[in-house]
C-alpha positions in Angstrom: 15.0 -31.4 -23.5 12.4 -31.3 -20.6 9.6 -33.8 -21.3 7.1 -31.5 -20.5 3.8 -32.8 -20.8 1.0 -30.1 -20.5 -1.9 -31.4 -19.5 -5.0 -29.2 -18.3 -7.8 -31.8 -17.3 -11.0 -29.9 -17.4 -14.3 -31.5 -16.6 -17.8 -30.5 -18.0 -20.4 -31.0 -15.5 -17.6 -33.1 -14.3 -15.9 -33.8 -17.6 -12.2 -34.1 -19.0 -11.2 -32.1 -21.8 -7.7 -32.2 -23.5 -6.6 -28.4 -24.6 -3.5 -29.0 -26.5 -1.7 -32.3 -27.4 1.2 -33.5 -29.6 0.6 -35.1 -32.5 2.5 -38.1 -31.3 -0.2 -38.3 -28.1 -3.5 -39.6 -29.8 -7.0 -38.7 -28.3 -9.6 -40.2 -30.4 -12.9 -38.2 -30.1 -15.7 -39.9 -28.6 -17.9 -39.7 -25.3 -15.8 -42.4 -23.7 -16.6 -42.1 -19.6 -13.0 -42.0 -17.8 -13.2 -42.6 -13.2 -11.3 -39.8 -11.7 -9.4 -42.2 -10.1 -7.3 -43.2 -13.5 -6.2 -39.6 -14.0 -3.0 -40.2 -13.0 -2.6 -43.4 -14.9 -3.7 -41.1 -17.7 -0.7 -38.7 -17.3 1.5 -41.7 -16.7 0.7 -42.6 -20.1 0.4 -39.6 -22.2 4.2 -39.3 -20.5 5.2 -42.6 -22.4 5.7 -44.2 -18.3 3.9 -47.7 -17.7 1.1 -48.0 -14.9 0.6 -51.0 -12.7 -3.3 -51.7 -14.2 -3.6 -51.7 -18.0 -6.2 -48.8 -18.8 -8.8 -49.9 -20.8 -10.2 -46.7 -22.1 -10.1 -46.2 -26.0 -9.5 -41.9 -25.4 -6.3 -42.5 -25.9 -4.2 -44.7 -28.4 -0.6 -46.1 -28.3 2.1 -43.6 -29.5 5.8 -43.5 -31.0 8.5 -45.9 -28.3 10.4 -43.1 -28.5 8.7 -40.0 -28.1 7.3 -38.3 -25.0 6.2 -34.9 -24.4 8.2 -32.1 -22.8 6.0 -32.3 -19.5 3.0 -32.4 -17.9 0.3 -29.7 -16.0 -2.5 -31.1 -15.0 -5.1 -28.3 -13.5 -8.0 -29.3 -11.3 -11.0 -26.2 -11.5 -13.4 -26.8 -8.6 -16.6 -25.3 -8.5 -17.5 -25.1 -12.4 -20.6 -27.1 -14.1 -19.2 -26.0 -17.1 -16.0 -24.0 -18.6 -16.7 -22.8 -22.5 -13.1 -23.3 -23.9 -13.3 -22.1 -27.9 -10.6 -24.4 -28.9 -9.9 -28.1 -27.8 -8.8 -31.3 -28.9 -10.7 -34.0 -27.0 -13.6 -33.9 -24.3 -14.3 -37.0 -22.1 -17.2 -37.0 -19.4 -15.7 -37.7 -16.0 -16.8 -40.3 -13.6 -16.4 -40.9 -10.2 -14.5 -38.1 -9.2 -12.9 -38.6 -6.4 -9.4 -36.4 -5.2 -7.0 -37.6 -6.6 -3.1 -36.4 -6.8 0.0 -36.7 -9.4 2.0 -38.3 -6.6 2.9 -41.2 -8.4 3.9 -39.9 -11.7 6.2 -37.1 -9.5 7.8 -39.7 -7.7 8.0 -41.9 -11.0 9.8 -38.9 -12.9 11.9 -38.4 -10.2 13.2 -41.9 -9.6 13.8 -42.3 -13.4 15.3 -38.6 -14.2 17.3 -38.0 -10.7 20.5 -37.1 -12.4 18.7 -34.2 -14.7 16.5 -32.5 -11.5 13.3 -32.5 -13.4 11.0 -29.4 -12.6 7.7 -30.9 -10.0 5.4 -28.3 -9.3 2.0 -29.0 -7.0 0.4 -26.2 -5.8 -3.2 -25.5 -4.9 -3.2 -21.7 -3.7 -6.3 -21.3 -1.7 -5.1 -24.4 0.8 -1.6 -22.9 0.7 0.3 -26.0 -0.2 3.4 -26.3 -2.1 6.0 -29.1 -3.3 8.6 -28.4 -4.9 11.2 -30.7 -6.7 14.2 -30.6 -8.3 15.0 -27.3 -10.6 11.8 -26.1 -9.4 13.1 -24.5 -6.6 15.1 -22.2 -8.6 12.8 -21.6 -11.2 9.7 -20.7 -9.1 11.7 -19.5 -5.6 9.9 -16.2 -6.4 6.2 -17.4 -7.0 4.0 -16.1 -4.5 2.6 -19.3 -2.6 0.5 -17.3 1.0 -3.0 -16.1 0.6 -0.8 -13.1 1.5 1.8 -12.8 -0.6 -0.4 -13.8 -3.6 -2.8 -11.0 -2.2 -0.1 -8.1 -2.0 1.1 -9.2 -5.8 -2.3 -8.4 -7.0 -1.7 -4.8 -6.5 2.1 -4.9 -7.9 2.7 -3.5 -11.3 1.6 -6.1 -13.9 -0.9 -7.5 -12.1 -4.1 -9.0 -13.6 -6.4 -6.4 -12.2 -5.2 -4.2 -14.4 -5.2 -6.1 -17.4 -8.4 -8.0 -17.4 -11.9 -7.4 -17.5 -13.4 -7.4 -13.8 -16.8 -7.1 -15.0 -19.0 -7.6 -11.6 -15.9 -9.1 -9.5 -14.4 -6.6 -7.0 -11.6 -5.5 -5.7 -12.1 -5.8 -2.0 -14.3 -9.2 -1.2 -12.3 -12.1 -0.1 -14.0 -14.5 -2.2 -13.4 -12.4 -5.4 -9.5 -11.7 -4.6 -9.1 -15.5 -3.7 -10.5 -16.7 -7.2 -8.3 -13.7 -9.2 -4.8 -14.4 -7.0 -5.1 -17.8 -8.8 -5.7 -16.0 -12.0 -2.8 -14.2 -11.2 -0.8 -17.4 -10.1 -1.3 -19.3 -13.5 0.2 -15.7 -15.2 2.9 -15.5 -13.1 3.9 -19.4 -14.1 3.7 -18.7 -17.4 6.3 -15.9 -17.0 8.5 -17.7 -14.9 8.9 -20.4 -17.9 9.6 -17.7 -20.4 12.1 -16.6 -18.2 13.5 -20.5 -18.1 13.6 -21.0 -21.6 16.3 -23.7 -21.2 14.2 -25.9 -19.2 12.5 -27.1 -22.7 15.8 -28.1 -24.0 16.5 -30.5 -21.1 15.6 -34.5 -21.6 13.8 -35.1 -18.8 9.6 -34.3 -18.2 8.3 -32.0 -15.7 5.4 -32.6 -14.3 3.0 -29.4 -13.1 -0.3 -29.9 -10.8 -2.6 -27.2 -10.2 -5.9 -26.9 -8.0 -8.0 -23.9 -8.3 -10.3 -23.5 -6.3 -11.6 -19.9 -5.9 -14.9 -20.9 -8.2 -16.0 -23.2 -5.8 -15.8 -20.3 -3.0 -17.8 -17.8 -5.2 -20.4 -20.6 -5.9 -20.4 -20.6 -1.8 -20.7 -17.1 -1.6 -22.8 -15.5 -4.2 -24.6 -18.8 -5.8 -24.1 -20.7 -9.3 -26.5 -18.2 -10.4 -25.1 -14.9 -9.7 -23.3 -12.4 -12.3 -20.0 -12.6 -10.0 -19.6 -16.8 -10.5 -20.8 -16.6 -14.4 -18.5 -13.3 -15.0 -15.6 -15.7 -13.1 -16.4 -18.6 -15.5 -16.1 -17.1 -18.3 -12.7 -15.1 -17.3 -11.3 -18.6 -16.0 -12.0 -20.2 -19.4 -9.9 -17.4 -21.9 -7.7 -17.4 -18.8 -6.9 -21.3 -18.9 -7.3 -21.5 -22.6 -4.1 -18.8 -23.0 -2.5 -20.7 -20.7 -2.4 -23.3 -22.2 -1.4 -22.3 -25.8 1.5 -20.2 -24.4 2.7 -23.4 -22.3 2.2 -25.3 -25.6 4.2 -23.1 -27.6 6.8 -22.5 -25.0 8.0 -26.1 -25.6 7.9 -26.3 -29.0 4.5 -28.0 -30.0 5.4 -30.8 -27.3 3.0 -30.4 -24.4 0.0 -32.3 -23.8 -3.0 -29.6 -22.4 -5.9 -30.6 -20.0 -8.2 -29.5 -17.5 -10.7 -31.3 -15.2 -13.4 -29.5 -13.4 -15.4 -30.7 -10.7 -18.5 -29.7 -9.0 -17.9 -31.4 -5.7 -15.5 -34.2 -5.3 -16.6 -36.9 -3.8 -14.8 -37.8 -0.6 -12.4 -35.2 1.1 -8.9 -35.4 0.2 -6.3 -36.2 2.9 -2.6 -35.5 2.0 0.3 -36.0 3.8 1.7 -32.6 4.6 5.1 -31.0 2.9 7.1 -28.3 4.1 7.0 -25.3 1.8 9.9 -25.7 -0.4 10.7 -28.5 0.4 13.3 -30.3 -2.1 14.6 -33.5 -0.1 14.7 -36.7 -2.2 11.6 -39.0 -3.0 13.2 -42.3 -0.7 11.0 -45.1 1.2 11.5 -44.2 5.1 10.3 -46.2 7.7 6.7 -46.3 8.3 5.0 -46.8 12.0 2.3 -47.6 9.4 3.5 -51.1 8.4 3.2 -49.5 4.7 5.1 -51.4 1.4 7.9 -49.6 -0.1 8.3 -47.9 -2.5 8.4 -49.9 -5.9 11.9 -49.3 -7.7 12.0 -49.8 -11.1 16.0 -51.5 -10.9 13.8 -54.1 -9.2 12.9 -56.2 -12.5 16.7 -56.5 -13.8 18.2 -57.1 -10.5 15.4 -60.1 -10.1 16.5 -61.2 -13.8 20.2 -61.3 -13.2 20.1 -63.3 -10.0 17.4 -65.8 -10.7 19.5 -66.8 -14.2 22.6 -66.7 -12.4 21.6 -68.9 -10.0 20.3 -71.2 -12.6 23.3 -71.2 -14.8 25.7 -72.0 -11.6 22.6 -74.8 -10.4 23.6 -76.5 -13.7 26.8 -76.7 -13.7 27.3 -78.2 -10.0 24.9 -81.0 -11.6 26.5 -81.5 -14.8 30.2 -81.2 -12.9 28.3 -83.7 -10.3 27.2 -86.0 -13.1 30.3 -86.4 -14.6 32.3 -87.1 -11.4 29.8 -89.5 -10.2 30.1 -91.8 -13.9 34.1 -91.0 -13.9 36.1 -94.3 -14.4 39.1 -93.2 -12.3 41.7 -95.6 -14.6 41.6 -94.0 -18.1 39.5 -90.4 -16.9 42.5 -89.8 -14.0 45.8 -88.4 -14.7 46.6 -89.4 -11.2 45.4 -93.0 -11.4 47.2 -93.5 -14.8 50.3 -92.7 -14.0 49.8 -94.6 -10.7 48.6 -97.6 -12.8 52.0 -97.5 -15.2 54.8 -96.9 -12.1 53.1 -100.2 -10.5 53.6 -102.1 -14.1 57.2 -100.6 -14.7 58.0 -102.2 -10.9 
């Protein structure tokens, strides 16, 4: 089944908290700080996938060899001192927090789970950007990814400003429709998987990464203060929080849940840009960058079978050398023997 690892990373006054997890995937709780930069290293983990640096963070403890969650969502909220979430299994304080991506784990998931197309899904809809791997493409080819298309399916049937409570958001500033259209982006997921049911019955993990962003624009417009970015908080949190338990549920108990919010990151984020939809394979071109390639994980038992190969044929030219070298051609020849008795019979 798809290794589906949900995780919503949620910071608290830049913070890390851990909705829903597996009971194989131990969080211990504790105020243990985590750097934003070992996020990924985190999902690796939680995934059961082995990072180049041991974390040494006591959150999370060693699990089962052979079990891994379903698949992975890892949501960034920017903007947000604090998100109230009623239920949750862990909460870390987050330091450091720098951008940071899922890059890795993607292209890890990928390289190790090529044959079964594994869903990866990295969207941030305020910035318009969009990748798309394997049986993504099919399952999400109808999500709305433009400002404008996600704009026009607000005021579709089944849209969220009908269903939730607006309270002192509106209908018509910019800032307000950018923060619900990723409202409406995280229902329209979550329908799109119940639609796919047979992606949880797969065996290899999906990876999901998420950056919302429309608090941070509301902060910029109205102030921390104002009714619009506290009514917006508090939507965001039941939002997220239902999103995550129907994720949860929607692969049988087997997702792992978390959310990190940030105030401000720290430095600006620069990403290599992606074509929307784009579904070519993760490979290791040619860089005008002098760049290393890509590490392959056939690498290790390629080395291993060489270097004892080469040690068990070293050997045997000396011991074949040896013996060749202390032969006494008169009793350990054939040829010289039977030399040795025509010359006597003559």
């Amino acid at each position: 089944c798809i290794v589906f690892v949900l995780l919503l990373a949620y910071v608290r006054g830049d913070s890390l908290t851990v909705l829903q997890a597996p009971e194989f995937v131990s969080f211990q709780k504790g105020k243990w700080p985590i750097s934003g930069e070992k996020i990924p290293d985190l999902v690796a983990l939680t995934m059961g996938f082995s990072v180049q640096e041991d974390l040494s963070w006591p959150g999370l403890e060693a699990g089962p060899l052979f079990q891994r969650p379903r698949a992975n969502v890892l949501v960034v909220v920017r903007g947000a001192d604090d998100l109230d979430f009623p239920q949750s299994v862990a909460s870390y304080p987050l330091e450091n927090p720098v951008p940071f991506t899922l890059d890795s784990v993607a292209e890890t998931v990928h390289s190790l789970f090529a044959e079964d197309t594994p869903v990866v899904l990295q969207l941030a809809p305020s910035e318009e950007r969009l990748y798309m791997l394997g049986k993504a493409n099919a399952v999400f080819e109808d999500l709305p990814v433009t400002l404008q298309q996600i704009r026009g399916r607000l005021f579709q049937d089944g849209s969220v400003l009908a269903t939730l409570p607006l309270k002192s958001l509106s209908r018509n500033a910019e800032a307000d429709l950018l923060f619900l259209s990723e409202i409406q982006v995280l229902y329209d997921i979550t329908a799109l998987l119940q639609r796919h049911r047979h992606l949880a019955k797969d065996h290899s993990p999906d990876v999901y990464s998420l950056e919302l962003s429309g608090l941070e624009e509301l902060s910029r417009v109205y102030g921390q203060d104002s009714p619009q970015h506290r009514d917006a908080i508090a939507l965001l949190s039941s939002v997220l929080q239902k999103f995550g338990e129907d994720v949860y549920n929607l692969y049988g108990n087997s997702a792992v849940v978390e959310v990190v919010t940030v105030k401000n990151f720290e430095a600006p984020l620069t990403r290599k840009s992606r074509s929307i939809l784009e579904s070519k394979q993760i490979s290791n071109p040619g860089s005008p960058y002098n760049l290393a390639y890509k590490y392959n994980f056939n690498y290790a038992v390629v080395f291993n079978i060489v270097l004892w190969l080469m040690i068990v044929l070293a050997l045997a030219v000396i011991a074949v050398s040896y013996n060749l070298w202390n032969m006494d051609p008169g009793y350990d020849s054939i040829i010289y023997r039977m030399t040795n008795q025509k010359i006597r019979m003559d």
